[in-house]
BASENU-599586 format. One record per residue (C-alpha): x, y, z; residue in three letters; residue number from 1. Coordinates in steps of 0.1 Angstrom, whole numbers, plus 5000, padded with zeros to 4 digits. Example, Ala and Ser with C-alpha at 12.3 -4.5 7.8 and 13.67 -1.06 7.14 Angstrom:
BEGIN
east = 5123; north = 4955; up = 5078; type = Ala; seq = 1
east = 5137; north = 4989; up = 5071; type = Ser; seq = 2
# end
This chain:
BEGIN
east = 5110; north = 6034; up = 5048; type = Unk; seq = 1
east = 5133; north = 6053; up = 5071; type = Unk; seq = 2
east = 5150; north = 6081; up = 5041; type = Unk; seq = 3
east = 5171; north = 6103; up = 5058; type = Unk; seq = 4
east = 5191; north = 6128; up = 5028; type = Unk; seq = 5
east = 5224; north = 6141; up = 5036; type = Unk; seq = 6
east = 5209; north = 6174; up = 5018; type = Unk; seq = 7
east = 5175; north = 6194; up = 5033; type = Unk; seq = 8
east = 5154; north = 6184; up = 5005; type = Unk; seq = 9
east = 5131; north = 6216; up = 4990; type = Unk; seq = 10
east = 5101; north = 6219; up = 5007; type = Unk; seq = 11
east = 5082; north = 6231; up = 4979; type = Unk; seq = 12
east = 5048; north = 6243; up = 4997; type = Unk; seq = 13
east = 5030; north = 6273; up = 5010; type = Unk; seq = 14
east = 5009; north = 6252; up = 5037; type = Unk; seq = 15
east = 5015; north = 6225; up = 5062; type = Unk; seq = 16
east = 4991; north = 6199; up = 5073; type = Unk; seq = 17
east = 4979; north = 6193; up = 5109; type = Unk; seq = 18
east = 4965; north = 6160; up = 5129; type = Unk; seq = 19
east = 4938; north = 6176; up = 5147; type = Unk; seq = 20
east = 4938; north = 6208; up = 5168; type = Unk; seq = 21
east = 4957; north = 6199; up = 5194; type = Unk; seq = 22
east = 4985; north = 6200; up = 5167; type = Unk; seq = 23
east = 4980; north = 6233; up = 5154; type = Unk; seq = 24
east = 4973; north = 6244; up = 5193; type = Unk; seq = 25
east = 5012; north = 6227; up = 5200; type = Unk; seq = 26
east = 5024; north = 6251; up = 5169; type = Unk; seq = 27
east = 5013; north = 6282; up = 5189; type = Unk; seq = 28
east = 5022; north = 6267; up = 5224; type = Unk; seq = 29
east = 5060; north = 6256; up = 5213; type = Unk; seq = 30
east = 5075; north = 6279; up = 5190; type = Unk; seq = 31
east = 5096; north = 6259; up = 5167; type = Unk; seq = 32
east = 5078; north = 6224; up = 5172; type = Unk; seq = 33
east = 5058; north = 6223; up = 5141; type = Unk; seq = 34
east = 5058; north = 6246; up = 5109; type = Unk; seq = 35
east = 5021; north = 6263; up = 5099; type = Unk; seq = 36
east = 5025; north = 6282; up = 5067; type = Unk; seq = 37
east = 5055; north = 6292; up = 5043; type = Unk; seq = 38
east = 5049; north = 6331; up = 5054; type = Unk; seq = 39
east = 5056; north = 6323; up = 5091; type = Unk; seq = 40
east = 5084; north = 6299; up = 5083; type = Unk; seq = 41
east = 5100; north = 6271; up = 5063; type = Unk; seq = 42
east = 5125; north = 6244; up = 5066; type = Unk; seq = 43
east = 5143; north = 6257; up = 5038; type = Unk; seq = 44
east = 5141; north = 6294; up = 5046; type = Unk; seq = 45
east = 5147; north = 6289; up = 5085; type = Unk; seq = 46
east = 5182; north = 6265; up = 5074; type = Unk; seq = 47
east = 5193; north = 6298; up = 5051; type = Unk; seq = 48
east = 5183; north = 6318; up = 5087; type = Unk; seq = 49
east = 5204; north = 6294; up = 5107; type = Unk; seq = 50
east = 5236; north = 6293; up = 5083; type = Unk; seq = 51
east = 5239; north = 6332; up = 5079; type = Unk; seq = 52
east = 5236; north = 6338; up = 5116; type = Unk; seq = 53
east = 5261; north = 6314; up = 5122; type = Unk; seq = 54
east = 5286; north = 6330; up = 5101; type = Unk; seq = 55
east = 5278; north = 6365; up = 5115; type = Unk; seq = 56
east = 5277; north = 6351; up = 5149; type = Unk; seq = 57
east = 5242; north = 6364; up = 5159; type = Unk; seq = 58
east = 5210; north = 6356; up = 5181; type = Unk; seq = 59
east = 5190; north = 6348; up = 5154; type = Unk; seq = 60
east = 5183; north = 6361; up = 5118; type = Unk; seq = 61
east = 5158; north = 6364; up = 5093; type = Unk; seq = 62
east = 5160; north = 6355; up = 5054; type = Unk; seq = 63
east = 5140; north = 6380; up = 5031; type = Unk; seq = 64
east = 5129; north = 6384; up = 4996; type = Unk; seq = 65
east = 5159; north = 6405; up = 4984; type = Unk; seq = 66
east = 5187; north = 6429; up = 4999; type = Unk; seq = 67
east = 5159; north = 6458; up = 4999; type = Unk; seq = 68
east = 5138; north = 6439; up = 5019; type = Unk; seq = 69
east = 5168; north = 6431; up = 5043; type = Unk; seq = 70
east = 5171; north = 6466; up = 5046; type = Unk; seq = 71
east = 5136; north = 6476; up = 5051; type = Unk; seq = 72
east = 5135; north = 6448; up = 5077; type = Unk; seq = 73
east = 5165; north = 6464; up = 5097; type = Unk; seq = 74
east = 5152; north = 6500; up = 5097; type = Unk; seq = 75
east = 5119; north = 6489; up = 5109; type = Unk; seq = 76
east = 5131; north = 6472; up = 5138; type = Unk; seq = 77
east = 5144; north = 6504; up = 5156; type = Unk; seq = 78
east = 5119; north = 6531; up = 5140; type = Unk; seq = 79
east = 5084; north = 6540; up = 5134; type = Unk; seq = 80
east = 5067; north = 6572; up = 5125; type = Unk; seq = 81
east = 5085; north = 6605; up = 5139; type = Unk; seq = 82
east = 5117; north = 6586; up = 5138; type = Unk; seq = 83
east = 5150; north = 6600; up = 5125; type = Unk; seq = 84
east = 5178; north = 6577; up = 5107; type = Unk; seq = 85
east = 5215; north = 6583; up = 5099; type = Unk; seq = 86
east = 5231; north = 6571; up = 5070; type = Unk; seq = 87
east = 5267; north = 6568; up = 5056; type = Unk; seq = 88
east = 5267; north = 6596; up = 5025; type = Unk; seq = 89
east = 5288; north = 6563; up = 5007; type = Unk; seq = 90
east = 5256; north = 6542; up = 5001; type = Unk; seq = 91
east = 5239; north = 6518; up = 4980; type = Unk; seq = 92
east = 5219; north = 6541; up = 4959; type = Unk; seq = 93
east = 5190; north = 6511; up = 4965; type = Unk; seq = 94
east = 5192; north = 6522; up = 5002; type = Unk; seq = 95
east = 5189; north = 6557; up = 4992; type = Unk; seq = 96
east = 5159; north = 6553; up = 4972; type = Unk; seq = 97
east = 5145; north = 6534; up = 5001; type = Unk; seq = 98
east = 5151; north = 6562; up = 5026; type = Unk; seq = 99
east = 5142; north = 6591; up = 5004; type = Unk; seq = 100
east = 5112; north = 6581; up = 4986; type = Unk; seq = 101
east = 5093; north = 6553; up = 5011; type = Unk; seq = 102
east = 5102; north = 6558; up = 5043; type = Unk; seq = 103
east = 5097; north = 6591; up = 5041; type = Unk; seq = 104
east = 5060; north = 6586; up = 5035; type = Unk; seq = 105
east = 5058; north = 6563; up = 5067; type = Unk; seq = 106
east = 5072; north = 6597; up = 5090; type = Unk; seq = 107
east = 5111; north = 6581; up = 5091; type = Unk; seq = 108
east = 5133; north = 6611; up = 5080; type = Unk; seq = 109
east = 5171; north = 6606; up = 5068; type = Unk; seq = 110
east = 5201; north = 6629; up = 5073; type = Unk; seq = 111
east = 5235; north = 6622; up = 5055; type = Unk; seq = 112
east = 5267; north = 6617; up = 5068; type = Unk; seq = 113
east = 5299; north = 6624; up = 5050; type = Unk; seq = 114
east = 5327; north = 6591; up = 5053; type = Unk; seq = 115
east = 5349; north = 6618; up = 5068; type = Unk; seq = 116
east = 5319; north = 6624; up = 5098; type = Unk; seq = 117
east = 5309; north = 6591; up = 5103; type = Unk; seq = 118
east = 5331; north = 6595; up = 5140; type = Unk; seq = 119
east = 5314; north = 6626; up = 5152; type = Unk; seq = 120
east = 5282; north = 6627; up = 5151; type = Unk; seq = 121
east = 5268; north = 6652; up = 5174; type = Unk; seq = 122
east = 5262; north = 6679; up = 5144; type = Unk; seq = 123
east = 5238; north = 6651; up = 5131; type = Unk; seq = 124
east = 5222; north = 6635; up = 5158; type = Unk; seq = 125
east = 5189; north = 6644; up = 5166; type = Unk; seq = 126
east = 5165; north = 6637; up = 5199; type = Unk; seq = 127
east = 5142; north = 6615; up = 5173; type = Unk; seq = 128
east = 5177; north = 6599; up = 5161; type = Unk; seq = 129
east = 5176; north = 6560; up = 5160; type = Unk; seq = 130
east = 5201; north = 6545; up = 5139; type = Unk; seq = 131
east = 5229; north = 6548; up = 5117; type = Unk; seq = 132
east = 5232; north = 6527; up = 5086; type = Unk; seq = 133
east = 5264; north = 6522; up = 5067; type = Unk; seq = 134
east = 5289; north = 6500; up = 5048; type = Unk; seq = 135
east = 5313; north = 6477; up = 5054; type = Unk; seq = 136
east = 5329; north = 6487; up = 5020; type = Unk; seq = 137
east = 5309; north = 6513; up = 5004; type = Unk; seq = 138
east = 5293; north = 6504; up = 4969; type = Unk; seq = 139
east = 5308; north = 6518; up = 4948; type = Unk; seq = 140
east = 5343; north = 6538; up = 4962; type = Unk; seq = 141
east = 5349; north = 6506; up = 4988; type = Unk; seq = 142
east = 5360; north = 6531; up = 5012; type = Unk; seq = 143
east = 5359; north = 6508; up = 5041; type = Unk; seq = 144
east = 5345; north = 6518; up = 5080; type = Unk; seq = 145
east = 5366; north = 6517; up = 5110; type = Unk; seq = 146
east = 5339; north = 6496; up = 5133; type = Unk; seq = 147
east = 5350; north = 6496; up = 5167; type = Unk; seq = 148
east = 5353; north = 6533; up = 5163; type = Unk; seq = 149
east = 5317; north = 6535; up = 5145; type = Unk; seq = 150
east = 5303; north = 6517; up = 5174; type = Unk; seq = 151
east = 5318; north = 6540; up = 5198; type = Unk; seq = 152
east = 5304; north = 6569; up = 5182; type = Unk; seq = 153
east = 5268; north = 6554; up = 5182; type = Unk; seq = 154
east = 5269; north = 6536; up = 5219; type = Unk; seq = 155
east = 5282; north = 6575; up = 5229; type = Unk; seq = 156
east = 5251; north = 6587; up = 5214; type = Unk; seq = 157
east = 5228; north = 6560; up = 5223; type = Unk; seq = 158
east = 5221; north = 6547; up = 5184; type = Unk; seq = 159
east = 5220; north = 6513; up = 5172; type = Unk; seq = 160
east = 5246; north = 6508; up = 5143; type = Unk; seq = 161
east = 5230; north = 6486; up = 5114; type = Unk; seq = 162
east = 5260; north = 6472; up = 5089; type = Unk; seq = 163
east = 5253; north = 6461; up = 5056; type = Unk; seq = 164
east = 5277; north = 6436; up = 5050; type = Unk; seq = 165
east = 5274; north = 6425; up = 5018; type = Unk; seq = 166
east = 5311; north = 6436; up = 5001; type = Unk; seq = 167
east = 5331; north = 6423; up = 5028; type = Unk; seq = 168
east = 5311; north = 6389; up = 5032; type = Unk; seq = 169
east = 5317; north = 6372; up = 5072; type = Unk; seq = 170
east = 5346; north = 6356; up = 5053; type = Unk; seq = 171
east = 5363; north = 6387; up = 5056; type = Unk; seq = 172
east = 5347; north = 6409; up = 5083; type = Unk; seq = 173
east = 5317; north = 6405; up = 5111; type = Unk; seq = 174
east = 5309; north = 6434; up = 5122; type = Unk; seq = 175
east = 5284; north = 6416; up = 5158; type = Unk; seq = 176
east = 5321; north = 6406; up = 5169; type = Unk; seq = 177
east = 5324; north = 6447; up = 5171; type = Unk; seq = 178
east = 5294; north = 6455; up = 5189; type = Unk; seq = 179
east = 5273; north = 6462; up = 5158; type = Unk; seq = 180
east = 5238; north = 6462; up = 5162; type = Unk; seq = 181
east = 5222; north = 6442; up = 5130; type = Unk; seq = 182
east = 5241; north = 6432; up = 5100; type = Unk; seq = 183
east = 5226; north = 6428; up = 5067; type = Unk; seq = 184
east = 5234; north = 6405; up = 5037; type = Unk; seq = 185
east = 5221; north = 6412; up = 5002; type = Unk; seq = 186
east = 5221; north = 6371; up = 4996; type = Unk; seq = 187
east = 5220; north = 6378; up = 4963; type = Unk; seq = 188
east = 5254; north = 6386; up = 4958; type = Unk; seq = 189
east = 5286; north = 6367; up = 4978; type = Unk; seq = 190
east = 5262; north = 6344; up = 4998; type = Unk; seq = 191
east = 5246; north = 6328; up = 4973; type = Unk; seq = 192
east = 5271; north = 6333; up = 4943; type = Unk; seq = 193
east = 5261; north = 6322; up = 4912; type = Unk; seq = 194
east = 5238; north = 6351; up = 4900; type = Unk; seq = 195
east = 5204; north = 6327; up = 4901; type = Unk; seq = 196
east = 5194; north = 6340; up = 4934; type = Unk; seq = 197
east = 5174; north = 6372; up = 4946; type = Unk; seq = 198
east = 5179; north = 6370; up = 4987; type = Unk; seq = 199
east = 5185; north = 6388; up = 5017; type = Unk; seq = 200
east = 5193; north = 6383; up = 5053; type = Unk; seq = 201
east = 5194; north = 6403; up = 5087; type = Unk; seq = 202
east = 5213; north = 6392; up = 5112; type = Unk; seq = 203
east = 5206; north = 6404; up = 5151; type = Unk; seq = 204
east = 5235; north = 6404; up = 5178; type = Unk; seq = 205
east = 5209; north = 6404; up = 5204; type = Unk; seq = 206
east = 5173; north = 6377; up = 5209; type = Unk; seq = 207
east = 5151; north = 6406; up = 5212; type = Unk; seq = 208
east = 5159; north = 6421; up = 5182; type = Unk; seq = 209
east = 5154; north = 6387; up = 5166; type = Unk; seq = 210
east = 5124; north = 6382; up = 5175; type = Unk; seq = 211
east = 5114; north = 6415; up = 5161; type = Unk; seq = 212
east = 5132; north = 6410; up = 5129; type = Unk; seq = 213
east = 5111; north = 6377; up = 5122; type = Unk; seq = 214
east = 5078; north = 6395; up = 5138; type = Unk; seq = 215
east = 5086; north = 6422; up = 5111; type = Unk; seq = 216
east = 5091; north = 6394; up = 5084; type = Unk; seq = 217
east = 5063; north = 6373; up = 5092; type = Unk; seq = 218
east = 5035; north = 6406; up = 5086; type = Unk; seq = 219
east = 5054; north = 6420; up = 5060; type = Unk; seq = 220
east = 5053; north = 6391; up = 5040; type = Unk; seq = 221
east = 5093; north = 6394; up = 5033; type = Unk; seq = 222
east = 5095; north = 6360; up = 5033; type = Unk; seq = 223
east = 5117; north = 6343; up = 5013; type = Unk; seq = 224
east = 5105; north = 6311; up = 4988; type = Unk; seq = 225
east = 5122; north = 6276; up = 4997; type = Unk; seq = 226
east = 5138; north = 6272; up = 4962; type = Unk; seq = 227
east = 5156; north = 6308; up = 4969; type = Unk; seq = 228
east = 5162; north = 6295; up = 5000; type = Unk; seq = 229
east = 5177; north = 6260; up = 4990; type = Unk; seq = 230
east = 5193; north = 6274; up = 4964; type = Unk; seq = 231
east = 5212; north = 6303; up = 4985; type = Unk; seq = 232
east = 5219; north = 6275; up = 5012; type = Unk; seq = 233
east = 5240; north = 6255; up = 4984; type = Unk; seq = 234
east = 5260; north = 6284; up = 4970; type = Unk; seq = 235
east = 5270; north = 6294; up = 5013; type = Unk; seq = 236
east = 5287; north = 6257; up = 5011; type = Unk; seq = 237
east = 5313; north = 6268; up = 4987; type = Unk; seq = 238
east = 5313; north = 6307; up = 5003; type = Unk; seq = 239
east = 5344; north = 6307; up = 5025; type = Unk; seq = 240
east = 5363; north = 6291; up = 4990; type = Unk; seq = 241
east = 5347; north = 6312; up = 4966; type = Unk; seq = 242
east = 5354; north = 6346; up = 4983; type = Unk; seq = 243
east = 5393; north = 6336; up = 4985; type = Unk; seq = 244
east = 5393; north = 6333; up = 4949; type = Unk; seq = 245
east = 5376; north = 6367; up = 4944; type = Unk; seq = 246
east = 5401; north = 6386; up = 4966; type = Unk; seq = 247
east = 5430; north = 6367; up = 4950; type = Unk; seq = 248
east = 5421; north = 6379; up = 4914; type = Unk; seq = 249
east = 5407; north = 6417; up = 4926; type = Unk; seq = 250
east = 5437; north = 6420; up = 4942; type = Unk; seq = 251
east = 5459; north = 6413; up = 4911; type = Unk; seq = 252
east = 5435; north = 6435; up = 4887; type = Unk; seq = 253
east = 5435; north = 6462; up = 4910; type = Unk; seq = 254
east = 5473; north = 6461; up = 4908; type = Unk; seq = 255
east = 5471; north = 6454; up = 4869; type = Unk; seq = 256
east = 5444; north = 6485; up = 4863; type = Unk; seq = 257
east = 5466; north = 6505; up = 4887; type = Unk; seq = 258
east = 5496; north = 6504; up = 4862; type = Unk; seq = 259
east = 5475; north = 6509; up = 4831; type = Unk; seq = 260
east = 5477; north = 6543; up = 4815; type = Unk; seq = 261
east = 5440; north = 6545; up = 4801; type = Unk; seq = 262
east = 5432; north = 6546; up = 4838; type = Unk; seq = 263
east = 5429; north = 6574; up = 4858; type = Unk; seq = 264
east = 5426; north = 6557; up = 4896; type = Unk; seq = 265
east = 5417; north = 6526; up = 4911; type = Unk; seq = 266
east = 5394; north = 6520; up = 4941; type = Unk; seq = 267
east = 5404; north = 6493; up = 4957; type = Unk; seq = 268
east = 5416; north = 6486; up = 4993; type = Unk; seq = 269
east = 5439; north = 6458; up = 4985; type = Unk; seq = 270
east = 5461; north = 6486; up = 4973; type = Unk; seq = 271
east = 5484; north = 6505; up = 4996; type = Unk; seq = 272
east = 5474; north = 6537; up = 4979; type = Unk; seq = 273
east = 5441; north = 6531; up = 4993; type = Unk; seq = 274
east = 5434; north = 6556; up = 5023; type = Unk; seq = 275
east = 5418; north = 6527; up = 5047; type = Unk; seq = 276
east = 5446; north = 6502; up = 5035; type = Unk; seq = 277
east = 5458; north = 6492; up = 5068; type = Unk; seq = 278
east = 5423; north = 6492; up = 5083; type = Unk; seq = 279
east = 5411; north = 6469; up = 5056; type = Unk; seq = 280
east = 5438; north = 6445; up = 5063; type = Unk; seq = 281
east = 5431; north = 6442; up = 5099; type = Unk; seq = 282
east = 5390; north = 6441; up = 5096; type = Unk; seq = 283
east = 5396; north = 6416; up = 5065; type = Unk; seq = 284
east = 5422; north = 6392; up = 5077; type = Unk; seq = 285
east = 5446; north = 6402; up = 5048; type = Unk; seq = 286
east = 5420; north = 6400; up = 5023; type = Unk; seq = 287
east = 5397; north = 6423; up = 5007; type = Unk; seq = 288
east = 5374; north = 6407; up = 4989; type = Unk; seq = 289
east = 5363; north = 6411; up = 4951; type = Unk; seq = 290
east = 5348; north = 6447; up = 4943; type = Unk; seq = 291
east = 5368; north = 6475; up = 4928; type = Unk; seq = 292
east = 5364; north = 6505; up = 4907; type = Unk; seq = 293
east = 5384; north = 6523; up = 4889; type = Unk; seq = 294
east = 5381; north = 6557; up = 4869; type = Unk; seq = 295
east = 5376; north = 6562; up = 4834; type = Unk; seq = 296
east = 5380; north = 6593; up = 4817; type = Unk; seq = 297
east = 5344; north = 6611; up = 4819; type = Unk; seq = 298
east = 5334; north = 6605; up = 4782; type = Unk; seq = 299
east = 5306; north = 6578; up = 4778; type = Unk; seq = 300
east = 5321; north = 6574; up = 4743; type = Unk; seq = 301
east = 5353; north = 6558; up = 4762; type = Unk; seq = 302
east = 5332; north = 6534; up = 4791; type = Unk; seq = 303
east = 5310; north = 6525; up = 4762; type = Unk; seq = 304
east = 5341; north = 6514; up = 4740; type = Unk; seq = 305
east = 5355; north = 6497; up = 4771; type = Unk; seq = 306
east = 5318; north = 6478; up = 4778; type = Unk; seq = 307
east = 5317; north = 6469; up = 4741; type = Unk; seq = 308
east = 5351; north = 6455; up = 4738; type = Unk; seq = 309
east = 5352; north = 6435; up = 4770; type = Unk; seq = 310
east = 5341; north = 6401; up = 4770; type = Unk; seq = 311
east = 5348; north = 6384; up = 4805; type = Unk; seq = 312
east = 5334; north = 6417; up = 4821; type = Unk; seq = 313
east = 5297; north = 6419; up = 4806; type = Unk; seq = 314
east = 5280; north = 6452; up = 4816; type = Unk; seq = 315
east = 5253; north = 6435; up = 4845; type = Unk; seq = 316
east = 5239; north = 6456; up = 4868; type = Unk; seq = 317
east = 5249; north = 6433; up = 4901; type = Unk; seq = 318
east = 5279; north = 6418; up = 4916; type = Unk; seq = 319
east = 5296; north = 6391; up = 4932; type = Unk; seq = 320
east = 5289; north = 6362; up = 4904; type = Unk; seq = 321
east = 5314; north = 6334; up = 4901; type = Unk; seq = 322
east = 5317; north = 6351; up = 4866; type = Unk; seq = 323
east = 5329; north = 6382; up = 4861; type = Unk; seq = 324
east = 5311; north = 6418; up = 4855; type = Unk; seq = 325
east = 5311; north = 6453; up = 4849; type = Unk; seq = 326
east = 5286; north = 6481; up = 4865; type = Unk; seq = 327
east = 5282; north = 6516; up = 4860; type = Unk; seq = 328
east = 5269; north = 6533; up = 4893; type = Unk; seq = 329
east = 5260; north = 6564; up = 4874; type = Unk; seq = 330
east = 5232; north = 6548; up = 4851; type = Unk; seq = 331
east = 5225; north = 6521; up = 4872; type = Unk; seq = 332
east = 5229; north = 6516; up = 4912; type = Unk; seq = 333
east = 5234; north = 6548; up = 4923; type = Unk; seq = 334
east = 5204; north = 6567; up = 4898; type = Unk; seq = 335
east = 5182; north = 6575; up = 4927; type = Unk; seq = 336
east = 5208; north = 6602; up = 4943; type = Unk; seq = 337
east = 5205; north = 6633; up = 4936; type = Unk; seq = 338
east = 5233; north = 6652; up = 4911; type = Unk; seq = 339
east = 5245; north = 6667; up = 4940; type = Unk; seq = 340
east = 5248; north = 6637; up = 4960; type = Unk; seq = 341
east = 5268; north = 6619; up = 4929; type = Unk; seq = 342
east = 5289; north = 6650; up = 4927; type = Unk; seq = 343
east = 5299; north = 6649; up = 4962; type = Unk; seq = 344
east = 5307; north = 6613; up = 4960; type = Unk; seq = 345
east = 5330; north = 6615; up = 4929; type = Unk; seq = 346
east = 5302; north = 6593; up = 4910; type = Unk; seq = 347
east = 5304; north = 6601; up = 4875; type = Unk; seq = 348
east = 5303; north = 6595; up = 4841; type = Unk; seq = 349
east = 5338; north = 6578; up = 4840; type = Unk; seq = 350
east = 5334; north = 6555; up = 4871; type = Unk; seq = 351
east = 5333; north = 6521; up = 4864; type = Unk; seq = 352
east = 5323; north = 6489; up = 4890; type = Unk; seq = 353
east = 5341; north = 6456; up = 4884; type = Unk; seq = 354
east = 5327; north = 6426; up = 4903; type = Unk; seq = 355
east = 5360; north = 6403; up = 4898; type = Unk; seq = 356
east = 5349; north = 6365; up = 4895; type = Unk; seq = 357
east = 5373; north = 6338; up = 4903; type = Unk; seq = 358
east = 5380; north = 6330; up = 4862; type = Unk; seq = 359
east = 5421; north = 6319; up = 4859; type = Unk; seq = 360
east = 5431; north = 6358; up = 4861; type = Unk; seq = 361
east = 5454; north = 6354; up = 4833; type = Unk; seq = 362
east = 5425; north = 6357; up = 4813; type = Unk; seq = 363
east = 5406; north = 6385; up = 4830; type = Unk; seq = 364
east = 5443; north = 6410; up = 4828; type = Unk; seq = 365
east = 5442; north = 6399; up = 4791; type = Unk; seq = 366
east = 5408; north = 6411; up = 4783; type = Unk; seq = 367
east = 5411; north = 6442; up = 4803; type = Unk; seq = 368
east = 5444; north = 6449; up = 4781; type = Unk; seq = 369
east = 5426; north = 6444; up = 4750; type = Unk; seq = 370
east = 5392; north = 6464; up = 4765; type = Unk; seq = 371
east = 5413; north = 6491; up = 4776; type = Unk; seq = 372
east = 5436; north = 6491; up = 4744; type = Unk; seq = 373
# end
């Protein structure tokens, strides 16, 4: 029977079977002939591989067990023990806990950059210095970096720039096409879409650094299972549609929340108000995707009132569901900075995260109005 399915069909195993030895021998003589075991790769996790590199327009990529891992996977592909890494001050408070409380312990320090130094570097750079790591968008301000400048600052001082696209999506932005070293995907989120999915992805622009990420994957043990994988797969099919939608209706709830006197500022960069407005536009094609926060005043009485009333934005500590949510980075994402770090940043009681879904938006203004009311 000669069944050949339109879709990869899930190749539920941890363990593949061999002929004889000179099969397994033609595994380690051809790389790519003939899959061994689910750790060193998968049809369903090497397909995921394939389809985010081809969006980011890479030399190879590696899918992981979440966004952390993608992360881990990145920083590990430059540094070892001794090393030092920069990152953006703007971060995911995930990447901060990573840095600060792990890496640490494997010798890897961490210095912060403020958004306003991100294009002169030489106060932070240090002879150990490998890498900076930042933001398309920042989570959760979506203050937005100017990348062929940020890859002119690094090349200048001999860094490799790691991107963690993940707010922007490649439907919006790649930053490879600007000379950036790695980009990075919490799956997750835009990728996958539907909230049902923990994934992640790094992307190399170059095949040495490929080979390192999936070297780094493979004895690790980030791998990725092939239902994530299959499932992640399907929800990148509808990716380029869904992320139009989001944009469309962040843009117009930005512009609603903007307007709305309970609120005290919006952060979005749809909005001409926004500082990196005209920067956004050009790295985003006109679109900028379907994160925003806005400001609250800094009484957990009033968020709380505005979580319990709300029922299109349920409080979920994620993002970038077909449906609609609310975050608060002060609780939840951002928890592992320091006060001073969330002071710094503007992160406070009152600042509230809204992942926009791609509902009719006549029904998300409406119950805003009445959550706000």
């Amino acid at each position: 029977m000669n069944i050949q399915p339109k879709i990869t069909p899930i190749y539920q195993t941890s363990v593949f079977k061999f002929e004889d030895l000179d099969a397994v021998q033609q595994y380690f003589d051809e790389p790519g002939s003939r899959y061994l075991y689910s750790r060193n790769g998968n049809p369903n996790t090497d397909e995921l591989a394939a389809a985010v590199n081809r969006w980011e327009g890479g030399a190879g990529a590696v899918a992981t067990g979440s966004g952390m891992a993608a992360i881990f996977a990145a920083i590990l592909t430059y540094c070892q023990a001794g090393d030092h890494v920069l990152c953006a001050a703007d971060i995911y408070g995930g990447s901060a806990a990573l840095l600060n409380l792990e890496l640490s312990r494997l010798g890897i320090s961490v210095s912060y950059v403020p958004f306003e130094q991100l294009y002169e570097l030489k106060n932070y750079v240090q002879p150990t210095t490998r890498l900076l790591l930042c933001e398309t968008m920042s989570n959760p301000l979506l203050r937005v970096v100017d990348l062929h400048a940020l890859v002119a600052e690094c090349q200048q001082h001999g860094l490799k720039l790691v991107v963690d696209n993940t707010f922007s999506t490649p439907v919006l932005t790649r930053p490879l096409t600007y000379g950036a070293d790695l980009v990075l995907h919490s799956v997750t989120k835009y990728l996958a879409g539907h909230s049902d999915v923990t994934a992640g992805a790094v992307v190399a622009r170059v095949a040495e650094d490929a080979a390192r990420l999936r070297q780094i994957g493979v004895v690790f043990g980030l791998t990725l299972s092939p239902m994530e994988s299959w499932l992640s797969v399907r929800g990148m099919k509808t990716m380029r549609l869904r992320v139009a939608a989001h944009s469309e209706n962040a843009l117009i709830v930005a512009e609603f929340l903007d307007q709305h006197p309970a609120v005290e500022a919006v952060y979005y960069p749809g909005l001409p108000t926004h500082p990196q407005h005209t920067l956004a536009t050009m790295q985003g094609a006109g679109r900028f995707g379907g994160m925003l926060s806005f400001r609250l005043p800094d009484d957990a009485a009033v968020v709380n009132g505005f979580m319990q009333r709300s029922r299109l934005f349920p409080f979920a500590p994620s993002l970038a569901g077909v449906d609609s949510s609310c975050s608060h980075p002060l609780y939840t994402s951002h928890r592992a900075l320091t006060d001073a770090q969330r002071a710094e940043l503007g992160i406070s009681v009152g600042l509230v995260r809204l992942s926009v879904g791609i509902e009719p938006v006549e029904e998300l203004l409406a119950d805003l109005a009445q959550a706000l009311g």
